[in-house]
N, CA, C and O atoms as a printed pandas DataFrame, in Angstrom:
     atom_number atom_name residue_name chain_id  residue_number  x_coord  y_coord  z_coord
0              1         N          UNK        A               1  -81.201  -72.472   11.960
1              2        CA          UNK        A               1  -79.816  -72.553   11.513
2              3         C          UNK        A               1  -79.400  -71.271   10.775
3              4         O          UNK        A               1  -78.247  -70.847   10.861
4              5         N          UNK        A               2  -80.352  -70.656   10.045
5              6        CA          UNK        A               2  -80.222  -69.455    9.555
6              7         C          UNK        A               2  -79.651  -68.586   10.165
7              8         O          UNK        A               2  -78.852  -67.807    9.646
8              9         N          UNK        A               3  -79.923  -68.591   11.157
9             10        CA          UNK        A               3  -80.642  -67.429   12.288
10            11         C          UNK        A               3  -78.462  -67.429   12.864
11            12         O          UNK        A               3  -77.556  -66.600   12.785
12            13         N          UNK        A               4  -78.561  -68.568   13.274
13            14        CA          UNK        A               4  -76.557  -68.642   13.394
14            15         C          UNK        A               4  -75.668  -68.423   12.507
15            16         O          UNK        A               4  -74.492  -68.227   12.815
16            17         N          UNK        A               5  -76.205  -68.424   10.975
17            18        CA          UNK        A               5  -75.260  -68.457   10.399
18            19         C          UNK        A               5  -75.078  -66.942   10.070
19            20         O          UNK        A               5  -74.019  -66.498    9.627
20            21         N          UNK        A               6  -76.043  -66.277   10.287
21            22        CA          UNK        A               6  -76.441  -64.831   10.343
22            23         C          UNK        A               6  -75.520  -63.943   11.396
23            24         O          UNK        A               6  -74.947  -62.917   11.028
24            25         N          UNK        A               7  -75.453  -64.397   12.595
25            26        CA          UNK        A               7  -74.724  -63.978   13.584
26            27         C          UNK        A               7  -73.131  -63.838   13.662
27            28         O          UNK        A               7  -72.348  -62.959   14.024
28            29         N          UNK        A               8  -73.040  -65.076   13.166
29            30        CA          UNK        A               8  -71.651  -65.513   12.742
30            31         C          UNK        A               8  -70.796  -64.353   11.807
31            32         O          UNK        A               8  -69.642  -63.927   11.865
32            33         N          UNK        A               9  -71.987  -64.064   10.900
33            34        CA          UNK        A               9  -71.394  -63.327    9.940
34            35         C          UNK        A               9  -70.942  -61.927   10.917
35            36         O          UNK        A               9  -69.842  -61.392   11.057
36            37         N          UNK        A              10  -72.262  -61.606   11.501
37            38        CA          UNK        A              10  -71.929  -60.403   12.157
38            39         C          UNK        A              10  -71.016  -60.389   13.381
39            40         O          UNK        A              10  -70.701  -59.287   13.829
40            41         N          UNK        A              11  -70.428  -61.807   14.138
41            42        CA          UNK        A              11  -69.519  -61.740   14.609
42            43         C          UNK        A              11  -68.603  -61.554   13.378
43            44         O          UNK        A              11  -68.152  -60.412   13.461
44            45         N          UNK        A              12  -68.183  -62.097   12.401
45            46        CA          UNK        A              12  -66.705  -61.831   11.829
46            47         C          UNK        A              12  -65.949  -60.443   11.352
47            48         O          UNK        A              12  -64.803  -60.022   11.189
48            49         N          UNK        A              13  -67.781  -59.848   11.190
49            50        CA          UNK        A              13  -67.354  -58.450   10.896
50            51         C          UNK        A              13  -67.117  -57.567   11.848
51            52         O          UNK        A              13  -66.660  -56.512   11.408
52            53         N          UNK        A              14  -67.344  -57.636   13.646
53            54        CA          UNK        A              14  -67.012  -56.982   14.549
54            55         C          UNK        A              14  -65.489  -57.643   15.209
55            56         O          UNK        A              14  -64.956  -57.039   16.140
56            57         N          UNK        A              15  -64.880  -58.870   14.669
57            58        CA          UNK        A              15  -63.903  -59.660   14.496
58            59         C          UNK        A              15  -62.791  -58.362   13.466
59            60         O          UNK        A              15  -61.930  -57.534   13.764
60            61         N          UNK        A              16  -63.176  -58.636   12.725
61            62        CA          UNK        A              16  -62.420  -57.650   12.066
62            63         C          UNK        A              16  -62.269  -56.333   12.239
63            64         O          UNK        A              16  -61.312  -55.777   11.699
64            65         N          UNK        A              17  -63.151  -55.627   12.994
65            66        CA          UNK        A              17  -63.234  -54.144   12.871
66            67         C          UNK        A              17  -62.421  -54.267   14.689
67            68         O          UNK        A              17  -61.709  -53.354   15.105
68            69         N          UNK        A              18  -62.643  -55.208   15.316
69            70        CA          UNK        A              18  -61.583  -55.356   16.329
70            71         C          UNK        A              18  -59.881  -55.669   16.095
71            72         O          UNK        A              18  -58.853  -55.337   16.685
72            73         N          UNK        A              19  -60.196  -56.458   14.951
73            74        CA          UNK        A              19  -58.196  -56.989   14.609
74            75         C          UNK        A              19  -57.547  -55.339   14.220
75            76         O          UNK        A              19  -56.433  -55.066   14.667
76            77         N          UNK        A              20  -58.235  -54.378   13.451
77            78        CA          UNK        A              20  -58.281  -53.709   12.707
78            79         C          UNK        A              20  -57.556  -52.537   13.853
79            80         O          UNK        A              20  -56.555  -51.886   13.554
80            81         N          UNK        A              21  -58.190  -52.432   15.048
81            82        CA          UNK        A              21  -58.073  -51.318   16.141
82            83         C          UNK        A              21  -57.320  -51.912   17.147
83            84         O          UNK        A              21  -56.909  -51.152   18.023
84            85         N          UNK        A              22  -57.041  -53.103   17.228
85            86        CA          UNK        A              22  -56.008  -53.526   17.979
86            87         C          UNK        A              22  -55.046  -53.356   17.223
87            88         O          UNK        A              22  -54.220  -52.614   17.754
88            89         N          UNK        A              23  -54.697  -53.759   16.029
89            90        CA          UNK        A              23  -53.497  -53.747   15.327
90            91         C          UNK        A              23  -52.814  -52.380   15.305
91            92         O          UNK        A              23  -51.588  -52.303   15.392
92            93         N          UNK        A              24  -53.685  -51.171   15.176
93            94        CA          UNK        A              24  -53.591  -49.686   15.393
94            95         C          UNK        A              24  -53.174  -49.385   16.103
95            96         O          UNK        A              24  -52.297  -48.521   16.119
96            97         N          UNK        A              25  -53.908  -50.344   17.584
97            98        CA          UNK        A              25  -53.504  -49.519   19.150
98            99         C          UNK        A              25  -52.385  -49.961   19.778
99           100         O          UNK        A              25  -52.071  -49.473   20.863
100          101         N          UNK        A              26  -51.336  -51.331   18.946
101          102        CA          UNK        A              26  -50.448  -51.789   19.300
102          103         C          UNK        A              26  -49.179  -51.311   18.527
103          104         O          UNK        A              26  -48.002  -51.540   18.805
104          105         N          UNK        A              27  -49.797  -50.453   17.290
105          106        CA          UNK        A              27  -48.924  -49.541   16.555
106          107         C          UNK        A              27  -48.262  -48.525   17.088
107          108         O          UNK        A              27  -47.068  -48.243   16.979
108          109         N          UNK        A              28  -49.347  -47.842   17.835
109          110        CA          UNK        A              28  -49.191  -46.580   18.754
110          111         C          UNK        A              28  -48.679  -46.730   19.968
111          112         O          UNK        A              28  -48.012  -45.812   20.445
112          113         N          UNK        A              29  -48.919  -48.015   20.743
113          114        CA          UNK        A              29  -48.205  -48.107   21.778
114          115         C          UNK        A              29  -46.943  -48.197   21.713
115          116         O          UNK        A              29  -46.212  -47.681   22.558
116          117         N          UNK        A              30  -46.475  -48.924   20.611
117          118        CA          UNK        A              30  -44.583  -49.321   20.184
118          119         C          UNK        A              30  -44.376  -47.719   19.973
119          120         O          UNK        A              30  -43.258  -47.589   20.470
120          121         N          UNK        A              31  -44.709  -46.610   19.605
121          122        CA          UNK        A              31  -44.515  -45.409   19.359
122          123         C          UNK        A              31  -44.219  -44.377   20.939
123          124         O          UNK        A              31  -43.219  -43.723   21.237
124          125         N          UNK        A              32  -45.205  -44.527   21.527
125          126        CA          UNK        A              32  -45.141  -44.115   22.914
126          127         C          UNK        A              32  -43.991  -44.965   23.724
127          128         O          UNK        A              32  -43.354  -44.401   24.614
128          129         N          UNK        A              33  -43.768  -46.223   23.417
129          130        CA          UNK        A              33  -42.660  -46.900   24.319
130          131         C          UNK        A              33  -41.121  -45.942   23.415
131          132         O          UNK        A              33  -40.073  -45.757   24.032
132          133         N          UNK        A              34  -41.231  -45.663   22.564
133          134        CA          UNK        A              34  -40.124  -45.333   21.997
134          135         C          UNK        A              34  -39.844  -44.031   22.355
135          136         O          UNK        A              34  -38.707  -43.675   22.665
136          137         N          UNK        A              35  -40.987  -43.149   22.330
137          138        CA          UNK        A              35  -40.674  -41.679   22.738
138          139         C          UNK        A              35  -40.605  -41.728   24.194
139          140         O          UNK        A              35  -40.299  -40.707   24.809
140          141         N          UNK        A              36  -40.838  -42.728   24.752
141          142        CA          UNK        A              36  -40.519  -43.016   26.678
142          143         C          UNK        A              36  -39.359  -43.256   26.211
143          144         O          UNK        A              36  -38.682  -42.338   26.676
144          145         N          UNK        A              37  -38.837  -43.758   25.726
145          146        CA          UNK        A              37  -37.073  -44.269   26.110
146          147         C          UNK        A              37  -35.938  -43.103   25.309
147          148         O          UNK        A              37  -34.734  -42.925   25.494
148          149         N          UNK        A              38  -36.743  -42.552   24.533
149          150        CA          UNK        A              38  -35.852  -41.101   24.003
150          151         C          UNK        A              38  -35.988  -40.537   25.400
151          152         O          UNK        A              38  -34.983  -40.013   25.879
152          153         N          UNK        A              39  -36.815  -40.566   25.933
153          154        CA          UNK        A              39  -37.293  -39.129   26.963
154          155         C          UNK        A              39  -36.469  -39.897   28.849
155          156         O          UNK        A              39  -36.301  -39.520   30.008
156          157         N          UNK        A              40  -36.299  -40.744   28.237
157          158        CA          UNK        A              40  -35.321  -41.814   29.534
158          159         C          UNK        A              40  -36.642  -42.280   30.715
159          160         O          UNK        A              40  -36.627  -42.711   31.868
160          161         N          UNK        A              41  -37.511  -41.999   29.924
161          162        CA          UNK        A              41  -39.031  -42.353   31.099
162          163         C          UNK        A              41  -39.180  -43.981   31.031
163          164         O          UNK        A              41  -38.592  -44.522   30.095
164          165         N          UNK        A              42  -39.857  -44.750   31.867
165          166        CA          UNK        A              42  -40.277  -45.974   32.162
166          167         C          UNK        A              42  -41.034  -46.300   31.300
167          168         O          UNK        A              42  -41.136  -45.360   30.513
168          169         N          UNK        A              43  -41.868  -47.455   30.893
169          170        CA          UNK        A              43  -42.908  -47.988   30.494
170          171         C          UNK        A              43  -44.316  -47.644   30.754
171          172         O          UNK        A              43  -45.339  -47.482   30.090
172          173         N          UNK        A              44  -43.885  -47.590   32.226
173          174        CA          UNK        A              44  -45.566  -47.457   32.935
174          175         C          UNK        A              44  -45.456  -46.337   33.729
175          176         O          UNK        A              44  -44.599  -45.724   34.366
176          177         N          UNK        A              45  -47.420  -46.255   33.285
177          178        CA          UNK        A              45  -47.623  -44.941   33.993
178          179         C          UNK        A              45  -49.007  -45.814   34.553
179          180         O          UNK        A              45  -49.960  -46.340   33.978
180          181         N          UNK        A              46  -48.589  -45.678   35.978
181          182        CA          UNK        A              46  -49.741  -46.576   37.011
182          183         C          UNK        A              46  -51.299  -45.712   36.558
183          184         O          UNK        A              46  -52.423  -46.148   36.307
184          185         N          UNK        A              47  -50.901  -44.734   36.587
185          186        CA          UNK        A              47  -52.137  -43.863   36.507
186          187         C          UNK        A              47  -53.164  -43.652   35.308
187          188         O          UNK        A              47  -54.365  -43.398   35.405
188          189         N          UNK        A              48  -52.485  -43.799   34.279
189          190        CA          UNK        A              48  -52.739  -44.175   32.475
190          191         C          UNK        A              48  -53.595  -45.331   32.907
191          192         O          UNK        A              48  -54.787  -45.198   33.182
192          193         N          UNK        A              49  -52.953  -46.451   32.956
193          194        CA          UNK        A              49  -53.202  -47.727   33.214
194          195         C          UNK        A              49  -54.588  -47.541   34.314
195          196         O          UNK        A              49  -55.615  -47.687   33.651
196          197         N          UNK        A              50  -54.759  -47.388   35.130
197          198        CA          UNK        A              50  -55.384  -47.275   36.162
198          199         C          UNK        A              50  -56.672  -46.793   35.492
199          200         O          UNK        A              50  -57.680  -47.479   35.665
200          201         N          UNK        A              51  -56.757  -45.555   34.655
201          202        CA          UNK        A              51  -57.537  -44.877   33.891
202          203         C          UNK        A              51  -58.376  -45.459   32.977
203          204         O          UNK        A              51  -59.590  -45.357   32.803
204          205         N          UNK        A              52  -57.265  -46.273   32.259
205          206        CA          UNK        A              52  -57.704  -47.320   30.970
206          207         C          UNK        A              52  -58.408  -48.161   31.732
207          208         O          UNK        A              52  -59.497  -48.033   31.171
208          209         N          UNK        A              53  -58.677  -49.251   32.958
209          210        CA          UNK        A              53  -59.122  -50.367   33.258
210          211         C          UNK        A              53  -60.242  -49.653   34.278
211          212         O          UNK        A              53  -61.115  -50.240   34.917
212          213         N          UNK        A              54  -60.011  -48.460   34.251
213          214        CA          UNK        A              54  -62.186  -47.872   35.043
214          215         C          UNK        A              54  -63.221  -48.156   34.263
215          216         O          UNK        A              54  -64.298  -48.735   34.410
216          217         N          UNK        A              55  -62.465  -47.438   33.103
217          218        CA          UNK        A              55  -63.129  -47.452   31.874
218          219         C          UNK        A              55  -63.374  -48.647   31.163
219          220         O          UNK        A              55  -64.491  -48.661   30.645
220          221         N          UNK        A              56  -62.753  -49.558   30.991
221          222        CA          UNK        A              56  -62.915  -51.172   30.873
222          223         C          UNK        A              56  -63.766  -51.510   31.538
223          224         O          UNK        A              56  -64.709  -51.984   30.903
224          225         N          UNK        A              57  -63.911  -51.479   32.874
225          226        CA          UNK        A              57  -65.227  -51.720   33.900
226          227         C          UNK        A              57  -66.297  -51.641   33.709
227          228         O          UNK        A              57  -66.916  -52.694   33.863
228          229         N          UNK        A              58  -67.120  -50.387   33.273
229          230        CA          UNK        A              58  -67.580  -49.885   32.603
230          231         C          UNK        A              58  -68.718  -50.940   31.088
231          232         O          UNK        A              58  -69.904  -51.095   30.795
232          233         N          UNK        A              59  -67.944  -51.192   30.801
233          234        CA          UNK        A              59  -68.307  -52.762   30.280
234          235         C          UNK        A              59  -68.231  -53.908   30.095
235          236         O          UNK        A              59  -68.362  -54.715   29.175
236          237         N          UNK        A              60  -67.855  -53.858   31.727
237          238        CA          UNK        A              60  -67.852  -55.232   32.486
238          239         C          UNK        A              60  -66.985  -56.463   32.308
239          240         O          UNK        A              60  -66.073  -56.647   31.503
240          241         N          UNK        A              61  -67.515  -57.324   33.315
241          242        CA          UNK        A              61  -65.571  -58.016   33.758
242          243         C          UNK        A              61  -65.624  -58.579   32.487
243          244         O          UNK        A              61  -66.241  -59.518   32.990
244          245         N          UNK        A              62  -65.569  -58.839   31.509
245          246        CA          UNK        A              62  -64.908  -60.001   30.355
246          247         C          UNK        A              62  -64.424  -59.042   29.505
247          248         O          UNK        A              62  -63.540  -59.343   28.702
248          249         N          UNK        A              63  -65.059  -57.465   29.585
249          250        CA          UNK        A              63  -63.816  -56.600   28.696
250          251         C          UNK        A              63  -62.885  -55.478   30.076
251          252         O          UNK        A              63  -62.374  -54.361   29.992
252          253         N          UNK        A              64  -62.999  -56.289   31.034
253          254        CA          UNK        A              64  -62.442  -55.337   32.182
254          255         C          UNK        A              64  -60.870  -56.487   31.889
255          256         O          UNK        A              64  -59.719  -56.069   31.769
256          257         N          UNK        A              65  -61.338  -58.044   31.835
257          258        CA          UNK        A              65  -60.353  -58.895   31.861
258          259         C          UNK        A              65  -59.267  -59.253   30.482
259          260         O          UNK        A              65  -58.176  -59.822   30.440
260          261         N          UNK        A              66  -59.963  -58.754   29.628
261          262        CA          UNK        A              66  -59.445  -58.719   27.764
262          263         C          UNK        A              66  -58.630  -56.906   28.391
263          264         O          UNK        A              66  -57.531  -56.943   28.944
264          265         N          UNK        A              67  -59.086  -56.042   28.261
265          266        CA          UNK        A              67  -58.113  -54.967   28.523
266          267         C          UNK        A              67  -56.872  -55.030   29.798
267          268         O          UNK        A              67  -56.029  -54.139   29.898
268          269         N          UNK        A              68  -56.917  -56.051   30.591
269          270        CA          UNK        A              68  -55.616  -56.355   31.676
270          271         C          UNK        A              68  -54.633  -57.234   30.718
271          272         O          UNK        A              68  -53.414  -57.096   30.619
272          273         N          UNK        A              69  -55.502  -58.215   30.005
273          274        CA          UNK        A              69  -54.086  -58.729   28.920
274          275         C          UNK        A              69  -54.108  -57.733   28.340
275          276         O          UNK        A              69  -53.117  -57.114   28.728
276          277         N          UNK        A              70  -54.769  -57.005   27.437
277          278        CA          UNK        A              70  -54.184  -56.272   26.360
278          279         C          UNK        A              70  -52.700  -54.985   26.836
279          280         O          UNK        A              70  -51.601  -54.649   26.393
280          281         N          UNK        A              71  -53.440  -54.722   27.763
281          282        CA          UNK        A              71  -52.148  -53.470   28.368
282          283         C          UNK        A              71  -50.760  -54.492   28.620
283          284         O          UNK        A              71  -49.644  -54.232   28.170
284          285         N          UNK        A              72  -51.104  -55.711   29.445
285          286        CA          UNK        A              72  -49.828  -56.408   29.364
286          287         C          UNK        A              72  -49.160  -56.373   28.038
287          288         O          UNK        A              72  -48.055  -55.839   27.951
288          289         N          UNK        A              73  -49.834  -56.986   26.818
289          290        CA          UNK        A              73  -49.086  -57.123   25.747
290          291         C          UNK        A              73  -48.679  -55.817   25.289
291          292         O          UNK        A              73  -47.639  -55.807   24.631
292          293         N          UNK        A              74  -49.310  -54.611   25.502
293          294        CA          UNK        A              74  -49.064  -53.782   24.870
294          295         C          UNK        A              74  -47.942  -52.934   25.027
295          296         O          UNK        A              74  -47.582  -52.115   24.182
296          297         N          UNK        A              75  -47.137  -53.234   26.623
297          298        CA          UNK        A              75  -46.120  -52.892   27.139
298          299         C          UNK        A              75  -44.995  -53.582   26.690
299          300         O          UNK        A              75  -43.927  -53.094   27.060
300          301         N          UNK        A              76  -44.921  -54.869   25.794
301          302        CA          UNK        A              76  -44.202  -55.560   25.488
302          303         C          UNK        A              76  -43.386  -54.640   24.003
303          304         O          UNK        A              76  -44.035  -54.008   23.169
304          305         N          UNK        A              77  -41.853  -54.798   23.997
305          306        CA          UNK        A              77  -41.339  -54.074   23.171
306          307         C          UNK        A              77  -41.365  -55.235   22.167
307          308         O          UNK        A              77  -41.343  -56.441   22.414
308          309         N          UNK        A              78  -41.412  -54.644   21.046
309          310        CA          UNK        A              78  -41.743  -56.285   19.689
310          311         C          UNK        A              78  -40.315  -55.517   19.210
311          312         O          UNK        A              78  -39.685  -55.935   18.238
């Protein structure tokens, strides 16, 4: 039981150091959507995107499938 409650911990702290860099990378994206719409450019760049989810691959489908939502949300204007 130790042995889980141990893990746990060290999930919460890679929990956090994830909320921490998402919260960042959804900072920066609202920044880039904004300097796209000063600049009269689109949202998407197939090729960005395309780039980002090789590299997702990379470490395999359950963060290939967490980075296809994340780019969705991240295109979203808040």
């Amino acid at each position: 039981m130790e042995q889980i409650k141990e893990l746990r911990l060290e999930i919460d702290r890679v929990d956090e150091e994830i909320m921490v860099l998402l919260s960042k990378r959804f900072d920066l994206s609202q920044k880039v959507i904004k300097e796209k719409e000063l600049m009269g450019l689109g949202r998407l760049d197939q090729n960005r995107e395309n780039s980002i989810l090789e590299r997702a691959k990379q470490y395999g489908q359950k963060t290939y499938k967490v980075y296809i939502e994340l780019l969705r949300i991240s295109k979203e204007k808040l």
